[in-house]
C-alpha positions in Angstrom: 38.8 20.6 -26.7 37.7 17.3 -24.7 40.6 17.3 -22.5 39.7 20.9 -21.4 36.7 18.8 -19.4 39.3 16.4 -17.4 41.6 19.1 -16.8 39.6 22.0 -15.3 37.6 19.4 -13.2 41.4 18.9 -11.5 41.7 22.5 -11.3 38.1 22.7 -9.4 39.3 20.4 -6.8 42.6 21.9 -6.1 40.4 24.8 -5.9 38.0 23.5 -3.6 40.5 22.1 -1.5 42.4 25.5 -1.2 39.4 27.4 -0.5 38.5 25.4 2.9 42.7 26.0 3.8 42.1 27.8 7.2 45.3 30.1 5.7 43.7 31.0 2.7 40.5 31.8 4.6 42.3 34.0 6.8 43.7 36.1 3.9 41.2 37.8 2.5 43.1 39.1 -0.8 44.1 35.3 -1.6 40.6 34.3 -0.9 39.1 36.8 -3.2 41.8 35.9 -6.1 41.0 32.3 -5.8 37.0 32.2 -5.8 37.6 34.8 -8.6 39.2 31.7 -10.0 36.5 29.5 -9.0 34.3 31.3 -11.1 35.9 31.3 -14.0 36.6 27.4 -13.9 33.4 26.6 -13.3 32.2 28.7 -16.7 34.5 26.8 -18.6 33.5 23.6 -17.1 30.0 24.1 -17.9 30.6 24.8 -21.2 32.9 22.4 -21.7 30.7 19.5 -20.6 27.8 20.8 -22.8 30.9 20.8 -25.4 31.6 17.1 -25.0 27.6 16.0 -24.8 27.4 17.7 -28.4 30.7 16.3 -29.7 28.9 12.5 -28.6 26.0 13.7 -30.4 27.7 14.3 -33.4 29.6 11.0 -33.4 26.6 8.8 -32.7 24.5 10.8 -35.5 27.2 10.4 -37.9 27.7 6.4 -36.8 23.9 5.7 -37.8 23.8 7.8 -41.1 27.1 5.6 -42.4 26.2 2.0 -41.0 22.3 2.5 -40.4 19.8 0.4 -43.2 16.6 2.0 -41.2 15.7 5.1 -43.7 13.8 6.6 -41.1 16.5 6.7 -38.4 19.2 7.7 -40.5 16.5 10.5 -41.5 16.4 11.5 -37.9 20.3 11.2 -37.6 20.8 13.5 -40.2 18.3 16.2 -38.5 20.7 15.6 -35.3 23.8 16.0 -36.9 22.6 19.4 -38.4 21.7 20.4 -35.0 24.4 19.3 -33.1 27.3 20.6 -35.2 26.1 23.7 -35.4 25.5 23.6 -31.1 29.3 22.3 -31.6 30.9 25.2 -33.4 29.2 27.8 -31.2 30.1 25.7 -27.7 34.0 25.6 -29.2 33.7 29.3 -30.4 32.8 30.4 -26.5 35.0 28.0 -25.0 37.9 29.9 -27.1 36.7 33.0 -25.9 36.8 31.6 -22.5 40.2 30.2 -22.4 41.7 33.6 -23.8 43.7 35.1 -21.0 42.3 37.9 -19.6 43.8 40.9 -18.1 44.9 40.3 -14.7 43.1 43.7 -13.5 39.9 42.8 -14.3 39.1 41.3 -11.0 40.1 44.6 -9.0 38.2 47.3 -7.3 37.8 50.9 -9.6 37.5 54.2 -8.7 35.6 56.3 -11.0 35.7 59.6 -12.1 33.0 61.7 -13.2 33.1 65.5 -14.2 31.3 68.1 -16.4 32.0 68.8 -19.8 31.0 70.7 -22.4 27.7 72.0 -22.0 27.6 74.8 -18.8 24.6 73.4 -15.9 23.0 70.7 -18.3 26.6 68.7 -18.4 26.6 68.8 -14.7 23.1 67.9 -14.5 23.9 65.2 -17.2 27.3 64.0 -14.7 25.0 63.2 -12.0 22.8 61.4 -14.3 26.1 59.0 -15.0 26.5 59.5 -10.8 23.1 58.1 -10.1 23.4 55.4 -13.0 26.6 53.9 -11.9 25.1 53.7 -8.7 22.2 52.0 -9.5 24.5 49.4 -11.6 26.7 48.7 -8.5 23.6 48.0 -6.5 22.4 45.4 -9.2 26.1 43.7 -9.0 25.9 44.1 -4.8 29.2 46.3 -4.8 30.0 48.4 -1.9 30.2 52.2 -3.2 32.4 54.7 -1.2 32.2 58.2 -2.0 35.4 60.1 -2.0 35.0 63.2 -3.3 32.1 65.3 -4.4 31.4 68.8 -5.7 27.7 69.7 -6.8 25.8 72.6 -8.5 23.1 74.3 -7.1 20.1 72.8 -9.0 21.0 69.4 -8.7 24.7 68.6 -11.0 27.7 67.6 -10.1 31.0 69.5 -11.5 33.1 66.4 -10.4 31.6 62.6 -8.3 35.0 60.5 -7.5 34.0 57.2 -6.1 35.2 53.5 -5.4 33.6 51.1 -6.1 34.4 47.5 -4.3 33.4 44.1 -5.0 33.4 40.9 -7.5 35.2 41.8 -11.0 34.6 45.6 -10.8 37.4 46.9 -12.7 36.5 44.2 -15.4 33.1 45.7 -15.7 33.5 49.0 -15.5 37.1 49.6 -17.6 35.2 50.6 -21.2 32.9 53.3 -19.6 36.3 55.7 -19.9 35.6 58.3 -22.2 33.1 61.3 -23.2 29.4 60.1 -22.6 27.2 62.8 -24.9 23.8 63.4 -24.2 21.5 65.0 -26.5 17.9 66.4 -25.1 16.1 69.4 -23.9 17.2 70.9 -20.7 15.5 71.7 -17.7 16.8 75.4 -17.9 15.4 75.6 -21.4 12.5 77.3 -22.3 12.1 77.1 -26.4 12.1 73.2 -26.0 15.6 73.2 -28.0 17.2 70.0 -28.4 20.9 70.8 -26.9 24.1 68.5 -26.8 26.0 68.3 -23.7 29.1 66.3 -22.3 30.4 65.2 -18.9 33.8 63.0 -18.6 34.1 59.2 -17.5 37.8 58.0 -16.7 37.7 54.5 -14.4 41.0 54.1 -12.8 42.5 50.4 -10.7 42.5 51.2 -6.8 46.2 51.2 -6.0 47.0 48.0 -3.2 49.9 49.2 -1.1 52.0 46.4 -3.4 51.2 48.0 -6.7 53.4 51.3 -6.0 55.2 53.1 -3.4 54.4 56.3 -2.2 57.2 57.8 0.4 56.3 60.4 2.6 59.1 63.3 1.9 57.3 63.1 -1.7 54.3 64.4 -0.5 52.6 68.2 0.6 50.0 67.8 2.7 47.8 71.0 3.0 45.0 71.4 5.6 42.3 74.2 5.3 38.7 75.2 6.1 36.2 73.4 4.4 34.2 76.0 2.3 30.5 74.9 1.1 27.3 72.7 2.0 28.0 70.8 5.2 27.4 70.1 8.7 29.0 72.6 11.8 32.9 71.9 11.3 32.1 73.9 7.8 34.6 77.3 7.9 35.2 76.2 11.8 37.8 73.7 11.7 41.2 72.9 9.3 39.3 69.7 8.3 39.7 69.7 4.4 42.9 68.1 3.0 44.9 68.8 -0.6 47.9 66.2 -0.9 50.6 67.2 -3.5 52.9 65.0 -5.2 56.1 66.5 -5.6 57.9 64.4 -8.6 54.7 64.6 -10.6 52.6 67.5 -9.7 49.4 65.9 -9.2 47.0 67.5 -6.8 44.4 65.8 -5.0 41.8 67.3 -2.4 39.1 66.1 0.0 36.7 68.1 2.2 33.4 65.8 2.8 34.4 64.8 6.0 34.7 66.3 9.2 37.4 64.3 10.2 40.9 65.6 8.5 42.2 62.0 8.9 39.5 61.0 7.2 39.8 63.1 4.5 43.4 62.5 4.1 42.8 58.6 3.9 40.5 59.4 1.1 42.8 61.9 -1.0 45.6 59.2 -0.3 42.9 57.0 -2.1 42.4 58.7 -5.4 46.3 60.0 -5.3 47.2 56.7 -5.1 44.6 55.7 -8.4 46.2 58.3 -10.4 49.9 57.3 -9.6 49.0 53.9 -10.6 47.0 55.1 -13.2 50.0 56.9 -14.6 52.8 54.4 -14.6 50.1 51.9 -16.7 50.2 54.7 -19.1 53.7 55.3 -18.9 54.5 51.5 -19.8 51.9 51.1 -22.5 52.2 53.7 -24.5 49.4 52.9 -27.1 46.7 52.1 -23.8 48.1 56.1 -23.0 47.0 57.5 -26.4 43.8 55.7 -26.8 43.0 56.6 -22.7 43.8 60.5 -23.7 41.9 61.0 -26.7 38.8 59.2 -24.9 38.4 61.3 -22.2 40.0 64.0 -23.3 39.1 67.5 -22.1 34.9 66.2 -22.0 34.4 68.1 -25.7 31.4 66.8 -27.6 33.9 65.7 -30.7 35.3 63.0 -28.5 32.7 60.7 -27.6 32.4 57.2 -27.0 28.5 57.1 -26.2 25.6 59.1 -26.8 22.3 58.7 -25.2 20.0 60.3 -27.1 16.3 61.4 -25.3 14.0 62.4 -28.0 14.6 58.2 -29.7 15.2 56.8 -26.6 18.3 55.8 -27.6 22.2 54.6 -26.4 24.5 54.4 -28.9 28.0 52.9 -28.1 30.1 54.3 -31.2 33.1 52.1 -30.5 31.5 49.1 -31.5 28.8 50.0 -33.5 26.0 49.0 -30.7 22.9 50.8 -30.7 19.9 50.2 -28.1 16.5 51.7 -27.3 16.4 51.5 -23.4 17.9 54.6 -22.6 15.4 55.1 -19.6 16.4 51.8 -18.6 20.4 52.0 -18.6 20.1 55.0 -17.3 18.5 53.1 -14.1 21.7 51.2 -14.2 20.9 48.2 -16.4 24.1 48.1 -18.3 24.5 45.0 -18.8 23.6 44.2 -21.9 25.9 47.0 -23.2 28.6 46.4 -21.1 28.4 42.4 -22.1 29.1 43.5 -25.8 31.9 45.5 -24.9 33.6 42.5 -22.6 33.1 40.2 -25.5 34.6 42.5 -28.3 37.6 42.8 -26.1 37.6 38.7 -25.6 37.0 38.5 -29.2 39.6 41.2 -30.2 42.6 38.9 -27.5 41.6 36.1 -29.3 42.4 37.1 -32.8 46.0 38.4 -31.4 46.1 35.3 -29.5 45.9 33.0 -33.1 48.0 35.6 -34.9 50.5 35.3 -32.2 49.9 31.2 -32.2 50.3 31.3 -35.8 
């Protein structure tokens, strides 16, 4: 572990050094991929110092217990050593953790799907719930939110909120939010003050680069039509809404929130491209596929991964056993400490294939 020190401080120059490279500052993907990098070295290089301080500690402790003749100081040594070796084992547990390889996607944008499950106007009132919370989250992190499709109720739901997300390590973040969220209170439409169980849908997809797939033209439909619902004056006066086809696989994406049919079509081409992507991934990892489809699902209350449960306050992550009482408090987008445990399971869960592999 001490040569991790001498070797990631080399890698923090070379990093330095690239980062003030007028080329690399003019290419904004490389610049991104790099301080990304940054990041991540400088973690480990905290932790690794800290690391060799303890490892010291240790050593000199252990020097004066064996060759000491001063009862009192090797008394004191021996409270250090305690101390320092267990400081030690944890530092060298996270700086395994750390130098697991991650998944290279982790450090991409997300677009995130939201829609209504099981559960009639409270799962839609429940989706925007999930709406406004992921919002909220991406505001903490200072990401850039861009709508890109919407389709609400009349007393305040959603049916469906599709939305990219931009910024530092989104994808990374956000990944373990796919699956049924189930939410169990008393509605707004219920009179009695019955407890009812509802459901709405999470499924958080990469945003497709133009080098991650290719899309060619003569595979696509592109339909315009009148926009039909809440909106300004091109509304049911102009062929502004867009629905983009793709032939070879059938999927069907449509856009209608702005007034400009370019605009609309860039945004369909957005989430068509997520779901291409989206599919291929699946394709080549067939176990990732399963998992993905009996997580989301159809949004039926028998497939959860979460349940946030009013009457106890509680959120309940049943994946990893994680249970917390803040729901008002995650539901104002302070997912951190949830999302934290679900990162380090995954690290931890690498790890253990990365020493079974190793060994």
């Amino acid at each position: 572990m001490l040569n991790v020190v001498e070797k990631y401080e080399r890698r923090l120059e070379e990093l330095n050094n690239a980062l003030m490279d007028p080329a690399v500052l003019s290419d904004q993907r490389k610049l991104k991929e790099l301080s990304i990098e940054r990041r991540d070295v400088e973690e480990i290089l905290i932790t690794g110092r800290e690391y060799k301080k303890y490892f010291e500690a240790v050593a000199d402790a252990r020097d004066i217990v064996k060759n000491s003749n001063d009862a009192e100081l090797v008394e004191m040594a021996r409270e250090e050593l305690k101390t320092a070796t267990g400081e030690l084992e944890r530092l060298e547990d996270k700086l395994n953790l750390l130098l697991t390889p991650r998944d290279p996607n982790d450090a991409k944008n997300a677009i995130v799907e939201i829609r209504a499950g099981t559960g009639g106007e409270e799962a839609a009132i429940f989706a925007a719930d999930l709406y406004r919370m992921y919002t909220k989250f991406a505001e903490k992190k200072h990401w850039k939110l861009e709508v890109l499709s919407i389709n609400p109720t009349g007393i305040g739901g959603l049916k469906e909120a599709i939305f990219l997300i931009n910024g530092d390590a989104v994808y990374g973040h956000l990944k373990f939010e796919s699956g049924v969220h189930r939410v169990q209170r008393v509605p707004v439409t219920e009179s009695s003050g019955r407890i009812h169980t509802s459901a709405a849908s999470v499924a958080i997809l990469l945003e497709a680069e133009d080098v991650d797939l290719e899309i060619s033209e003569n595979e696509l439909k592109v339909d315009v039509y009148r926009s039909s619902g809440p909106g300004g004056q091109s509304v049911n006066t102009t062929d502004s809404a867009v629905r983009i086809t793709h032939l070879p696989t059938g999927t069907v994406v449509t856009c209608q929130d702005e007034k400009s049919q370019h605009k609309n079509k860039a945004k369909a081409m957005k989430v068509l491209r997520a779901r291409l992507l989206d599919k291929a991934r699946e394709d080549q990892q067939n176990e990732i596929a399963q998992e993905r489809k009996a997580m989301v699902g159809s949004g039926d209350r028998s497939a959860k991964i979460r349940t946030y449960n009013f009457p106890q306050s509680r959120v309940t992550d049943h994946r990893i056993g994680l249970t917390v009482h803040r729901l008002n408090e995650i539901l104002e987008g302070d997912l951190d400490e949830v999302i934290e445990a679900l990162r380090q399971h995954e690290q931890e869960q690498r790890l253990k294939m990365s020493q079974a592999t190793a060994g």
